[in-house]
C-alpha positions, 0 to 999 in steps of 0.5 A: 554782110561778112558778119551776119554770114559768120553768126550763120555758120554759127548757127548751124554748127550750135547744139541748141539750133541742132536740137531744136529744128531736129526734135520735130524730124526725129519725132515725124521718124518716130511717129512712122516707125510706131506707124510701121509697127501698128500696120505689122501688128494688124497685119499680123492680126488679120492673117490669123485663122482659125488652124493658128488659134487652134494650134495656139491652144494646143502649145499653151495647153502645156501650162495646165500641168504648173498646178500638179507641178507646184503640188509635188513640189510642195510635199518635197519642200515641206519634207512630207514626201517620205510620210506620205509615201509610207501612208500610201503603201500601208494603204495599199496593203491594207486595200483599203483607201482613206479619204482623209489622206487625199484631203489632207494633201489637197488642204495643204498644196492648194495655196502653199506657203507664201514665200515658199518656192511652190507658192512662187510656182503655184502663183505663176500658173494661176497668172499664166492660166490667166494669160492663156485664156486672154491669148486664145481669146483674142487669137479666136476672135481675131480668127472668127472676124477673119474668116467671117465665123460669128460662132468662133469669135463668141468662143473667143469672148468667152475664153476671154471672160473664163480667164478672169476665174483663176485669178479668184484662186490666188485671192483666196475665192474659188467660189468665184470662179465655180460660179463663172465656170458654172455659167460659161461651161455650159454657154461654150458647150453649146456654141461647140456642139451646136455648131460642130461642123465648124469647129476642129476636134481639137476645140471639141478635145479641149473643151470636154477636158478643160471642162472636166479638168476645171471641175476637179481642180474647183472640188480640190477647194472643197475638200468634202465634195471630191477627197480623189479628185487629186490622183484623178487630175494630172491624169486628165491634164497629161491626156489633155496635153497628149491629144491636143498636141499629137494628131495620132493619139488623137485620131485613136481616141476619137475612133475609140470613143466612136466604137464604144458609142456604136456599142452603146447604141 
């Protein structure tokens, strides 16, 4: 009786009978804590609305100037800045722009050289704009199932699939993502529009500058369609930028826009 009392004792104290009742215990802890964690994140995802998404969108609107960026980066790293500088003054005194000079920028910082540091930049903004497009995506479906809105969850589903289009740049394949925009701009106009009521002036904003900017960023693959666009760009990203993320600024262009349109009449 002693005996088996003492092989007992020995039992409880040994790593392997330890081990071996524990594991089951520590993999049921386990298993609530991920349990725990879902139930937080579905949480989460049932609570956004359609003032998270939108804000969202604003803040990641901020990426849109990595592509300028990874440009001006380029001309510095590859020591041309000083010979296009002096290029562009002679230019404006002579009034007289040359296409030629704008398309030889844009051939050269499209895709820079791999292993180059604007290559690095430029290769991280195609895949953040690749992301950016899956967060919004999922943040306005989550925030059209929530709020029970069928036309801002179908505006998720398309951000969605437009996020695949910038990964044809990085491959070397605009065309793709021409023809993508070319079919989901014209669908997530008339989604915007046709339900206007429901949808904030920062989606009605960004769609009218994310459009036009996606246009001019495309024409830089195709240097004879538009050798100006390379000024014209960052100009549409900073407005961009300005009235998606400051409610004054957009406010005045709004009004703007609304008198020169009374004008117009």
């Amino acid at each position: 009786m002693l005996l088996s009392k003492i092989n007992f004792n020995n039992k409880l104290n040994n790593k392997d009978f330890g081990y071996k009742y524990n594991l089951p215990i520590d993999k049921l802890g386990n298993a609530l804590k991920d349990n725990i964690k879902i139930n937080k994140d579905s949480n989460f995802l049932r609570k956004i609305d359609k003032k998270f998404a939108d804000n969202l969108k604003a803040r990641l609107s901020l990426t849109d100037l990595i592509d300028p960026f990874s440009r001006v980066t380029y001309i510095f790293e590859s020591g041309k800045f000083s010979s296009y500088f002096s290029e562009f003054l002679k230019m404006l005194s002579s009034r007289k722009i040359e296409p030629k000079f704008f398309t030889n920028i844009i051939s050269e910082t499209n895709i820079p050289s791999v292993g180059t540091f604007s290559y690095f930049i430029k290769s991280l903004g195609v895949f953040i704009g690749a992301f950016k497009g899956v967060v919004n995506g999922i943040a306005e479906i989550n925030a059209g199932i929530n709020t029970n809105d069928k036309s801002y969850k179908y505006l998720g589903i398309v951000d969605l699939i437009g996020a695949l289009g910038g990964i044809g740049l990085i491959l070397g394949m605009p065309l793709v993502g021409i023809i993508m925009s070319s079919i989901l701009i014209p669908i997530k106009g008339y989604l915007i529009f046709k339900n206007s009521s429901k949808f904030s002036d920062i989606q009605k904003g960004d769609y009218i500058f994310s459009s036009i900017s996606t246009i001019l960023n495309y024409s830089l693959y195709f240097n004879s369609i538009l050798p100006y666009t390379l000024p014209v760009m960052p100009i549409v990203n900073a407005l961009q930028l300005i009235f998606m993320n400051n409610s004054k600024f957009r406010e005045f262009l709004i009004n703007l826009v609304k008198k020169l349109n009374n004008l117009l009449k």
